[in-house]
C-alpha positions as CSV (number, residue, x, y, z in Angstrom):
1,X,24.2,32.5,-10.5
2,X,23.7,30.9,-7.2
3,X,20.0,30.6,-7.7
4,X,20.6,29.1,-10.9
5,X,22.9,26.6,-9.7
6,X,20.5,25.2,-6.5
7,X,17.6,25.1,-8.7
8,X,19.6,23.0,-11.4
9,X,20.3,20.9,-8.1
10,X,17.2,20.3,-7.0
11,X,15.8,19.6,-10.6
12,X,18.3,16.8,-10.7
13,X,17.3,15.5,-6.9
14,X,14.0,15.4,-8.0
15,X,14.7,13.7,-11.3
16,X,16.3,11.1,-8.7
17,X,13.5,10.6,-6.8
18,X,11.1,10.0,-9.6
19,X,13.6,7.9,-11.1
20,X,14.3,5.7,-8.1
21,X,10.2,5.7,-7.3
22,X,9.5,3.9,-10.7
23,X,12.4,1.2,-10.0
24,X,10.5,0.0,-6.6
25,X,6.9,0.2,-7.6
26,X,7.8,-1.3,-10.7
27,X,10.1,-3.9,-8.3
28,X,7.4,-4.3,-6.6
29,X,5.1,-4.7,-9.1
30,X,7.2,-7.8,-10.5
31,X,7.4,-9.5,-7.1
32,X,4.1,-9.2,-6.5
33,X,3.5,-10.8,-9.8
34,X,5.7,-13.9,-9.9
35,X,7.0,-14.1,-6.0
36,X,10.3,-13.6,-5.1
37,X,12.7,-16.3,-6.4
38,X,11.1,-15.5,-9.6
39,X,12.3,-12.1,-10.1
40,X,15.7,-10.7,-10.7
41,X,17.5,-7.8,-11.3
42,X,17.3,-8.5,-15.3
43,X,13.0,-8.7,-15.1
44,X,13.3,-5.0,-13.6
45,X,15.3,-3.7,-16.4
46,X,13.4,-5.5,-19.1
47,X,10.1,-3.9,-17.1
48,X,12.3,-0.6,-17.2
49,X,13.2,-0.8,-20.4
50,X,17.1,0.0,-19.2
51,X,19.8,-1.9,-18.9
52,X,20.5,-3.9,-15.4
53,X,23.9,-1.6,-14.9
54,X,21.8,1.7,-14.4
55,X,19.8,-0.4,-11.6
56,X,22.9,-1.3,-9.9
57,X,23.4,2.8,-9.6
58,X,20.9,2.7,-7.6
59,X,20.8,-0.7,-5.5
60,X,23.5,-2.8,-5.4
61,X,21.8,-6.0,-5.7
62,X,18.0,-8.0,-5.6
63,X,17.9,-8.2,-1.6
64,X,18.7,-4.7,-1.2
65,X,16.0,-3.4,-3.9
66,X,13.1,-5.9,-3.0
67,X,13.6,-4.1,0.8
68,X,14.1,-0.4,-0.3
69,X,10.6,-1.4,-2.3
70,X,8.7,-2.7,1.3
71,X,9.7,0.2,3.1
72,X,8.9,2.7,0.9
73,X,6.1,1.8,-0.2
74,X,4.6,0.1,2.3
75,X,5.6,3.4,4.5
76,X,3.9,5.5,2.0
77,X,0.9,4.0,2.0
78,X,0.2,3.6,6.0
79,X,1.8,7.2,6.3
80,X,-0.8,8.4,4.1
81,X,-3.8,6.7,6.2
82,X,-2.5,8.2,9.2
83,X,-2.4,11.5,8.2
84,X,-5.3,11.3,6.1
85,X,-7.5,14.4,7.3
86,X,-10.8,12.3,7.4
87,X,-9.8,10.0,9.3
88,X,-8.5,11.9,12.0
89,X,-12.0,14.1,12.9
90,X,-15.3,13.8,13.4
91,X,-17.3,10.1,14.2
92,X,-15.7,6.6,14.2
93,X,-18.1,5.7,11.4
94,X,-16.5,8.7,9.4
95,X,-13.3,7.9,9.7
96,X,-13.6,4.4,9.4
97,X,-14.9,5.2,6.1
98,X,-12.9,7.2,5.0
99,X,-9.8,5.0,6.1
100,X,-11.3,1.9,4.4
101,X,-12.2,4.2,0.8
102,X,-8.4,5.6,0.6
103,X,-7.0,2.7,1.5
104,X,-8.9,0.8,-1.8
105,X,-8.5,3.6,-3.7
106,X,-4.7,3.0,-3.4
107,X,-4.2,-0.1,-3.9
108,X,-6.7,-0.3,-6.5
109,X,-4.7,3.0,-8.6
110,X,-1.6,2.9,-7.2
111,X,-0.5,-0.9,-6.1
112,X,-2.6,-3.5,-7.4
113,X,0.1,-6.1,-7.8
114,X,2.5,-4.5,-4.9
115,X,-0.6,-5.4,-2.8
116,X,0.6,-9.0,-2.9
117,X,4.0,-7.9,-1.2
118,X,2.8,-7.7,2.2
119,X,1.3,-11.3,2.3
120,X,4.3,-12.2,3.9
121,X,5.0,-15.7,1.7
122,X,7.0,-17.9,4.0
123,X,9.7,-18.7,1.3
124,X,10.9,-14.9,1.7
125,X,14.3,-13.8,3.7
126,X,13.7,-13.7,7.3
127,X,14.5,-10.3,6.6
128,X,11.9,-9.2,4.4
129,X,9.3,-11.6,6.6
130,X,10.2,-9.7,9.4
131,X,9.8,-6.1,8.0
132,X,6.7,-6.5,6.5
133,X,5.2,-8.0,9.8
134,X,5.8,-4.8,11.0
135,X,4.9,-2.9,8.3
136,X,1.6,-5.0,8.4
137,X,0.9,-4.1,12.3
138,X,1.5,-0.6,12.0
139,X,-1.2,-0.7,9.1
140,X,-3.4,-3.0,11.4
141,X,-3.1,-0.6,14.5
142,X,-4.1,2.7,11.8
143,X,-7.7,0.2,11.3
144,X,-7.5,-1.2,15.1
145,X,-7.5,2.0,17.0
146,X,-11.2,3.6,15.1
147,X,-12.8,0.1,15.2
148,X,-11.6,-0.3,19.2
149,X,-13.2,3.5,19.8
150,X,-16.3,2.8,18.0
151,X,-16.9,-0.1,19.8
152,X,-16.3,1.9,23.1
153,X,-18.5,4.9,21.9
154,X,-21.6,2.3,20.9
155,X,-21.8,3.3,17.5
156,X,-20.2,0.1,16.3
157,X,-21.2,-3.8,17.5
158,X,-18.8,-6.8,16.1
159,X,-18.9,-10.6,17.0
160,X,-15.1,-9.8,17.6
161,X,-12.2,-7.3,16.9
162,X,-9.7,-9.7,15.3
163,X,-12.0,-11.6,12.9
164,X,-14.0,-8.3,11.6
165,X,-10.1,-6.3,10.9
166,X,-9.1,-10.2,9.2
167,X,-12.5,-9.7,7.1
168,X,-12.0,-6.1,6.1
169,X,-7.9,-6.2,5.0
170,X,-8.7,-9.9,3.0
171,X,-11.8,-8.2,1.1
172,X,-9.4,-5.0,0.5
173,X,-6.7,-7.1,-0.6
174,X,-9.0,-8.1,-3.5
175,X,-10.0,-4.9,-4.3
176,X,-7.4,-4.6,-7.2
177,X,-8.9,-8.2,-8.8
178,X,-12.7,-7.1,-8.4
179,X,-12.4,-3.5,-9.5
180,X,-9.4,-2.9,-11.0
181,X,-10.1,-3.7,-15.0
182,X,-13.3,-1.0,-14.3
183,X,-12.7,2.9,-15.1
184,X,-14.1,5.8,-14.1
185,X,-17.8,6.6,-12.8
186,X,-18.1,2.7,-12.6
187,X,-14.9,2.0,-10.5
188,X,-15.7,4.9,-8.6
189,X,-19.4,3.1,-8.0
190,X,-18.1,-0.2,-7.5
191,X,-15.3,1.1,-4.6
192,X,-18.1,2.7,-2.9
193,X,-20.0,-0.1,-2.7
194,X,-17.3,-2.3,-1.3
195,X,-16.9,0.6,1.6
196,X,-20.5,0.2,2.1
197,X,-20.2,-3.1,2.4
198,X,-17.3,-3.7,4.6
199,X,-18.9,-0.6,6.9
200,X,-22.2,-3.6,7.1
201,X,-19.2,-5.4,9.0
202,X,-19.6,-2.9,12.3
203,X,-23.5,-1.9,11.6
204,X,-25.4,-2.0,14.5
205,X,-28.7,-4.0,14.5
């Protein structure tokens, strides 16, 4: 009986989570979209399809929902790069690769519009502005640290650190606008070639 009941528990917990997962991507996803003055708790439901009470179950208000949706998901996402096997052996070239082809991969699949969230619009909360600074230099510092020991090690040559890592997150922040409408082998190609050509950014010669 007490197996049953724990696993009934934790059936219900995870229900929860997947539950409260789809309210801040798809929070996120409306922000992203229209900004954040232009979103309210009402546009969530309506995305949702529920009404705006069962939101206020989970958050009680806009503010507190637009910030549970930056630091989850911009968490998740930088999380994932640093632990991303790939990118933590072998070559700088091999792991900047492989950094710069999971991290289109997600936001092309998984966050096109939440991309837009970490812009940091100045019209935000101070806040919000604030957390996804550093949320932003965290992800910068996951990029910073291969390109820095490339450099070191030779096997990379920029004009400059700062300007190459500017180059590389503006051309990933498109990613979702240049490949997003494409599916399968022919995303797949066109992502590749993006990596490809972002890697040209640290070529040698």
């Amino acid at each position: 009986m007490a197996d049953a009941s724990a696993g009934q528990v934790g059936r219900v917990q995870r229900r929860r989570g997947r539950r409260i997962r789809e309210i801040l991507t798809t929070a996120a996803e409306l922000v992203g979209e229209r900004g954040y003055d232009a979103v309210s708790l009402e546009d969530v439901a309506e995305r949702l399809d529920v009404t705006k009470g069962s939101l206020y179950y989970y958050f009680p208000g806009k503010d507190e929902l637009v910030t549970a949706a930056i630091e989850t998901l911009g968490d998740d996402w930088t999380s994932r790069l640093e632990s991303l096997p790939a990118a933590r052996e072998g070559s700088a070239t091999r792991r900047l690769r492989a950094l710069l082809g999971e991290h289109v991969r997600i936001a092309v699949r998984e966050y096109p519009a939440a991309l837009r969230l970490f812009l940091v619009p100045s019209t935000w909360p101070a806040e919000q502005r604030t957390r996804i600074k550093e949320l932003r230099l965290r992800h910068d510092r996951v990029f910073r640290s291969v390109l820095t020991e490339g450099l070191a090690s030779g096997e990379f040559a920029v004009v400059a650190v700062d300007p190459t890592l500017q180059c590389m997150h503006a051309a990933m922040s498109q990613a979702p606008v240049w490949c997003g409408e494409l599916r399968g082998a022919e995303q797949e190609r066109a992502l590749d070639e993006l990596v490809d050509t972002l890697m040209k950014l640290v070529a040698r010669g």
